[in-house]
C-alpha positions as CSV (number, residue, x, y, z in Angstrom):
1,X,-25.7,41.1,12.6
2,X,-24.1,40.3,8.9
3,X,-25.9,41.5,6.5
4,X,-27.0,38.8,3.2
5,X,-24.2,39.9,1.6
6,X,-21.9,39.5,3.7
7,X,-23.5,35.8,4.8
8,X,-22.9,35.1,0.9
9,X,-19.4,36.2,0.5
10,X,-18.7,34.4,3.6
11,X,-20.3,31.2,2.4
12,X,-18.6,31.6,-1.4
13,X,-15.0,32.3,0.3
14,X,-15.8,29.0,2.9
15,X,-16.2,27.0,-0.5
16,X,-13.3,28.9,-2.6
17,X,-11.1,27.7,0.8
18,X,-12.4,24.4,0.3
19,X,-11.9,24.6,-3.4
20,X,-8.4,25.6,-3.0
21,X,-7.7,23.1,-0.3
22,X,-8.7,20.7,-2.6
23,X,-6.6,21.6,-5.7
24,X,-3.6,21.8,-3.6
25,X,-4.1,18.1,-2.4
26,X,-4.5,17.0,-6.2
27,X,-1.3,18.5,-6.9
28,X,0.4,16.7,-4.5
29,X,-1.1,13.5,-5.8
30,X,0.0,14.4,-8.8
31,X,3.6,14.8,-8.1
32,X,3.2,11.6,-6.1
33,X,2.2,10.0,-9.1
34,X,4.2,11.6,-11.3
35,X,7.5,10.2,-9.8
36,X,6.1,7.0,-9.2
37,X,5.1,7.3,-13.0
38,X,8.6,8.2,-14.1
39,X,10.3,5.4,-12.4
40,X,7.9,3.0,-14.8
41,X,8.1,0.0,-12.7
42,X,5.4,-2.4,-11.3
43,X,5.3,-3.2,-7.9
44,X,1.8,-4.3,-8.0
45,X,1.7,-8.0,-6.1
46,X,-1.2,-10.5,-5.7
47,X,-0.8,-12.0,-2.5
48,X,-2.6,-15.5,-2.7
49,X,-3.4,-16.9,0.9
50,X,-3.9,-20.9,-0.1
51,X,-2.7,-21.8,3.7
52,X,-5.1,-23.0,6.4
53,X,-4.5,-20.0,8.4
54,X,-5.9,-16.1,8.1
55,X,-2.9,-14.2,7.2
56,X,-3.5,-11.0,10.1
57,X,-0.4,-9.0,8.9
58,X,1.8,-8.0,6.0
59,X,4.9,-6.2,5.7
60,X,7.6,-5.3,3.1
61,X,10.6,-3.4,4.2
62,X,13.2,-2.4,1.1
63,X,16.5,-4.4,1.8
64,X,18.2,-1.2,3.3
65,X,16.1,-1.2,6.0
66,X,16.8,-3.1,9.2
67,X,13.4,-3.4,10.6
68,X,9.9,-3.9,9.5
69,X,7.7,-1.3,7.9
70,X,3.7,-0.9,9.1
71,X,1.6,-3.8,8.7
72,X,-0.1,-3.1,4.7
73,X,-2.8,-4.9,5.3
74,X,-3.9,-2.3,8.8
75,X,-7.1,-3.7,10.6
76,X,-7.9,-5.6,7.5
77,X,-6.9,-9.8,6.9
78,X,-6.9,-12.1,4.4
79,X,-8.7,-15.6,5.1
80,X,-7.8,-18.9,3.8
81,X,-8.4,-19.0,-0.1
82,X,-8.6,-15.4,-0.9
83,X,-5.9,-13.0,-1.9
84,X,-5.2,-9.2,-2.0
85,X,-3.2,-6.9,-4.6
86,X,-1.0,-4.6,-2.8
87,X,1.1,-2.1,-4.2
88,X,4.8,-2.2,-2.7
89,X,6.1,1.1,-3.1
90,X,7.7,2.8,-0.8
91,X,8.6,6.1,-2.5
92,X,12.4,5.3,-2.5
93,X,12.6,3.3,-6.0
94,X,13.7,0.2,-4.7
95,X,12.8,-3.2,-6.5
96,X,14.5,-5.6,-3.4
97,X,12.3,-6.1,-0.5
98,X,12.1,-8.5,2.3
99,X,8.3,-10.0,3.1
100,X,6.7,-11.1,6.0
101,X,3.3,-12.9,6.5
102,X,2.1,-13.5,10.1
103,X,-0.8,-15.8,10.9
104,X,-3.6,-16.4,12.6
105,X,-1.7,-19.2,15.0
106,X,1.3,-17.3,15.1
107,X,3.5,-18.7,12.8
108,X,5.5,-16.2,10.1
109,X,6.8,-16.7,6.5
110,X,9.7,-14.3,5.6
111,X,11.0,-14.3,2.0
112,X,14.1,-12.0,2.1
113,X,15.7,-9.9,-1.3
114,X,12.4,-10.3,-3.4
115,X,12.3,-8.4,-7.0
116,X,8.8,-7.0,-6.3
117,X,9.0,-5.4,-9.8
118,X,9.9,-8.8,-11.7
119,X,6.7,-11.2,-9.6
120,X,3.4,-10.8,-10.1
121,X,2.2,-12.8,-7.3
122,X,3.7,-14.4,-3.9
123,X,1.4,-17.7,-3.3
124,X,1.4,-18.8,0.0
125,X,0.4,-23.0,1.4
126,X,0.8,-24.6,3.9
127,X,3.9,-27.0,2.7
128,X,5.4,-24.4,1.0
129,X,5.2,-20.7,-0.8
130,X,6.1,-19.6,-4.2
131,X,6.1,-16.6,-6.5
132,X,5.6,-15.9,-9.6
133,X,6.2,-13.8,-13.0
């Protein structure tokens, strides 16, 4: 049987584990951000979904890759007349990236050799898409 002191250093070296755990996960935030921070570039893009069709999946592969990253939108979509901000960074400082939109009915729009740090937005109709500074 413990005795109470020993159930309290027990309970105080649980949190400090925790605590530590914790402050070693910051850090590597903060180098995360830190090199995204020293690169200085925007990669921030509204995607605006003004087609007829909910837009199921997203994807932005740098041009040196020769397939398609992960779907950026997961489990989540993005109906008809709403858009998203997603941040397309992919750790390797790249600005060039191909982008693919898939739809509810099947259908994809691919814009290839995109400046993702020189657009704001990428609108997408019906008819046509478009981005813009």
């Amino acid at each position: 049987m413990k005795s109470t002191a020993s159930k309290i250093f027990s309970a105080v070296s649980g949190k400090k584990a925790i605590l530590h755990l914790t402050a070693a996960f910051a850090l590597c935030l903060m180098t995360i951000t830190a090199v995204h921070a020293q690169d200085g570039r925007n990669r921030w893009v509204r995607i605006n979904n003004e087609s007829s069709f909910t837009l199921v999946s997203f994807q932005a592969s740098n041009v040196d890759r020769s397939s398609w990253e992960e779907d950026i939108l997961g489990r989540r979509v993005l109906l008809p007349g709403y858009f998203v901000n997603v941040n397309i960074f992919d750790g390797t400082g790249h600005c060039f990236y191909d982008l693919k939109a898939t739809f509810s009915n099947g259908n994809s729009v691919v814009r290839r050799d995109v400046n993702v740090c020189g657009i704001s937005a990428w609108t997408i109709t019906d008819d046509n898409n478009w981005m813009s500074n």
